[in-house]
VEXDORO-747996 format. One record per residue: residue in one letter; y, z, x of N, C-alpha, C in turn. Coordinates in nm, 3 decimals. Example, Ala and Ser with C-alpha at 12.3 -4.5 7.8 and 13.67 -1.06 7.14 Angstrom:
rest, ny, nz, nx, cay, caz, cax, cy, cz, cx
A, -0.569, 0.780, 1.319, -0.450, 0.780, 1.230, -0.330, 0.780, 1.320 .
S, -0.225, 0.708, 1.285, -0.106, 0.714, 1.367, 0.003, 0.787, 1.290 .
This chain:
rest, ny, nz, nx, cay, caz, cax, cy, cz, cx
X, -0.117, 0.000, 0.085, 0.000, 0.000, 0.000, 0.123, 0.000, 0.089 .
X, 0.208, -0.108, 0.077, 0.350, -0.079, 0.139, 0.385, 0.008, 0.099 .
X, 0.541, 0.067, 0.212, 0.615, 0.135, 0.160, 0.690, 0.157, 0.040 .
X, 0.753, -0.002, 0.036, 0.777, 0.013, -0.118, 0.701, 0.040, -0.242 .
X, 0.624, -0.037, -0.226, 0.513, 0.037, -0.309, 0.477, 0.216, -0.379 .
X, 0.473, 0.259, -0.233, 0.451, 0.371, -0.259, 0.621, 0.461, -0.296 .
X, 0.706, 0.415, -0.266, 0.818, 0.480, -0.318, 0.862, 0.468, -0.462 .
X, 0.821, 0.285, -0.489, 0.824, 0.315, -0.639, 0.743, 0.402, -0.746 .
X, 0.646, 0.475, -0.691, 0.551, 0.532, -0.711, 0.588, 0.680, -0.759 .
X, 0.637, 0.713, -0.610, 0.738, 0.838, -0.646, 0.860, 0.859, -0.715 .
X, 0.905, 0.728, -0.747, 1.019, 0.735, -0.840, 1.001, 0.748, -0.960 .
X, 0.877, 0.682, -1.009, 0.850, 0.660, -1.114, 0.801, 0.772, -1.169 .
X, 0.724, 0.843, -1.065, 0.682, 1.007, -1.099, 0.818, 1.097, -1.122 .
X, 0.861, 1.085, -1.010, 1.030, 1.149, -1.050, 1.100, 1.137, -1.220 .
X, 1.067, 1.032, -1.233, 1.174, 1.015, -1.314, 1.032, 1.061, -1.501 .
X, 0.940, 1.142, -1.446, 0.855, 1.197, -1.559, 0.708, 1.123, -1.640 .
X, 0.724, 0.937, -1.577, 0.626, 0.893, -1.609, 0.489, 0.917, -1.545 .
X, 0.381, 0.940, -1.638, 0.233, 0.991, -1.618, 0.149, 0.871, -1.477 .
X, 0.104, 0.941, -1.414, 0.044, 0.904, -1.305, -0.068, 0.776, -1.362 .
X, -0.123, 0.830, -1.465, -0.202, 0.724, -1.489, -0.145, 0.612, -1.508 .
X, -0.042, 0.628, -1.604, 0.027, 0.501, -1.638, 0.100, 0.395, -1.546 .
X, 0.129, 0.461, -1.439, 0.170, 0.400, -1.315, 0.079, 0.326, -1.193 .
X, 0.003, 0.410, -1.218, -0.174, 0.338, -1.178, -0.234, 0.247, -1.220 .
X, -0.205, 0.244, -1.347, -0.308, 0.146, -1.437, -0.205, -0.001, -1.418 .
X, -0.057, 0.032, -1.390, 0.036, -0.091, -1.354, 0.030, -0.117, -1.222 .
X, -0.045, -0.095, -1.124, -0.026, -0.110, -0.989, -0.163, -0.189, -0.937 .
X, -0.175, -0.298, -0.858, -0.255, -0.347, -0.822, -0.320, -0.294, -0.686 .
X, -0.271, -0.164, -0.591, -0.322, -0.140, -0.540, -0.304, 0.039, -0.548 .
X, -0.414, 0.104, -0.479, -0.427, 0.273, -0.519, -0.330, 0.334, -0.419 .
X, -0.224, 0.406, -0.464, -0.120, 0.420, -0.387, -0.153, 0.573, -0.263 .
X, -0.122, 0.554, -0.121, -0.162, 0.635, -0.046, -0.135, 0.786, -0.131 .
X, -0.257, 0.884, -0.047, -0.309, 1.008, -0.093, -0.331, 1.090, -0.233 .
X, -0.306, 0.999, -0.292, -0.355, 1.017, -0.449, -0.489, 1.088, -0.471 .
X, -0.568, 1.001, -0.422, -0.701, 1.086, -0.384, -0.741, 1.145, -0.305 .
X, -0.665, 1.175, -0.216, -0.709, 1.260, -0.104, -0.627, 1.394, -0.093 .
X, -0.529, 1.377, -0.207, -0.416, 1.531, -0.215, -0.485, 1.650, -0.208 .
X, -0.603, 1.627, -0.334, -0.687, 1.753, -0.342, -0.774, 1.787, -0.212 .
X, -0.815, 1.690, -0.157, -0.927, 1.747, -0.043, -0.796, 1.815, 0.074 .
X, -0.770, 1.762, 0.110, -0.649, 1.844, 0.155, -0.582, 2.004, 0.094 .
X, -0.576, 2.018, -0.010, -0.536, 2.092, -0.039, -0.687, 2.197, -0.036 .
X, -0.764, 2.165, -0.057, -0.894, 2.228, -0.065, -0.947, 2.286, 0.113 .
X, -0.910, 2.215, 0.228, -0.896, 2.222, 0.342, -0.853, 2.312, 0.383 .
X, -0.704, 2.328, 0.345, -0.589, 2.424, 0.361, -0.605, 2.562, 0.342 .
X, -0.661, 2.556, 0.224, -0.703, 2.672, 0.165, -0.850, 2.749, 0.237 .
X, -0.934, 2.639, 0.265, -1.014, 2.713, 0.344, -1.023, 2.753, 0.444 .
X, -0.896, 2.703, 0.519, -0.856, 2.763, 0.680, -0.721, 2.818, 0.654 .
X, -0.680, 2.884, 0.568, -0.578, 2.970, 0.513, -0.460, 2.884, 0.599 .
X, -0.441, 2.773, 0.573, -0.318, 2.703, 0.586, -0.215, 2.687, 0.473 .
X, -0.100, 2.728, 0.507, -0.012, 2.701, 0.332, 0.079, 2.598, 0.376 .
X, 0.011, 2.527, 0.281, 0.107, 2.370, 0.228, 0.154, 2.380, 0.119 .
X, 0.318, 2.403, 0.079, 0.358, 2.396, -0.049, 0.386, 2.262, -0.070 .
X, 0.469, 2.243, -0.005, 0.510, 2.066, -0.054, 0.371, 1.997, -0.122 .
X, 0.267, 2.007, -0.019, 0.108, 1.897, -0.042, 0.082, 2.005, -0.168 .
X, 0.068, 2.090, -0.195, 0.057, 2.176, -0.309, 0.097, 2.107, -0.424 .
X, 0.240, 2.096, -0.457, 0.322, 2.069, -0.559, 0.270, 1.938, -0.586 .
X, 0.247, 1.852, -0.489, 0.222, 1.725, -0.490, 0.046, 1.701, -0.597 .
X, -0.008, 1.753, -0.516, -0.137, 1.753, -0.594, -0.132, 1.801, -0.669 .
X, -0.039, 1.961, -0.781, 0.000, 1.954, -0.878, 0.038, 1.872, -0.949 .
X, 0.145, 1.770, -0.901, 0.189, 1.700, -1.011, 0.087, 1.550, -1.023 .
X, 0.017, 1.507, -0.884, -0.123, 1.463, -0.958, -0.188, 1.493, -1.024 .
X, -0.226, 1.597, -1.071, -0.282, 1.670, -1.144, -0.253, 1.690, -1.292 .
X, -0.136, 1.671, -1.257, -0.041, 1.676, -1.445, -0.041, 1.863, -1.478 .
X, -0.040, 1.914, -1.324, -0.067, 2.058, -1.336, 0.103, 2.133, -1.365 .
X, 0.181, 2.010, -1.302, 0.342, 2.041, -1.277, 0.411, 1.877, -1.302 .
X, 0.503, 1.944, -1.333, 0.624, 1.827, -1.374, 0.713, 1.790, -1.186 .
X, 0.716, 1.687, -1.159, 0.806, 1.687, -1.039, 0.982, 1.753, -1.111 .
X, 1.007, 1.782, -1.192, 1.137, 1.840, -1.257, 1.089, 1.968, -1.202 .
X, 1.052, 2.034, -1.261, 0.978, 2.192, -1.213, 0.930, 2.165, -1.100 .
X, 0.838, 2.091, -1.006, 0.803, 2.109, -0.906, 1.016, 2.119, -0.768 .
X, 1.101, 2.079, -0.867, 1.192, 2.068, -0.752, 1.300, 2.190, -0.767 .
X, 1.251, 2.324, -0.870, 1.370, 2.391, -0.849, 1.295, 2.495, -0.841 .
């Protein structure tokens, strides 16, 4: 995935639209989407704290809003 690519990605999340829906419009799988969680699962097992990668795989998750994930 280019860069652009992947920035429209995050904008589009920014601005509240559902991950799937942005996926299902994209012809290619935009970097760490799937790999947020193993990472985050990593972290945790070698007591590393990643908030940012946190929030992130939250809001893959549809666990957090990037609105709430930024205040």
């Amino acid at each position: 995935m280019s860069v652009i690519e992947t920035e429209q990605l995050e904008l589009r999340l920014g601005s509240g639209e559902k991950l799937d829906d942005i996926l299902s419009s994209m012809n290619q799988v935009a970097e760490g989407v799937s790999t947020a969680g193993a990472v985050i699962a990593l972290a945790q097992k070698y007591n590393v704290k990643m908030p940012v990668l946190t929030a992130v795989a939250r809001i893959i998750d549809n666990e957090l809003t990037p609105k709430k994930a930024d205040s």
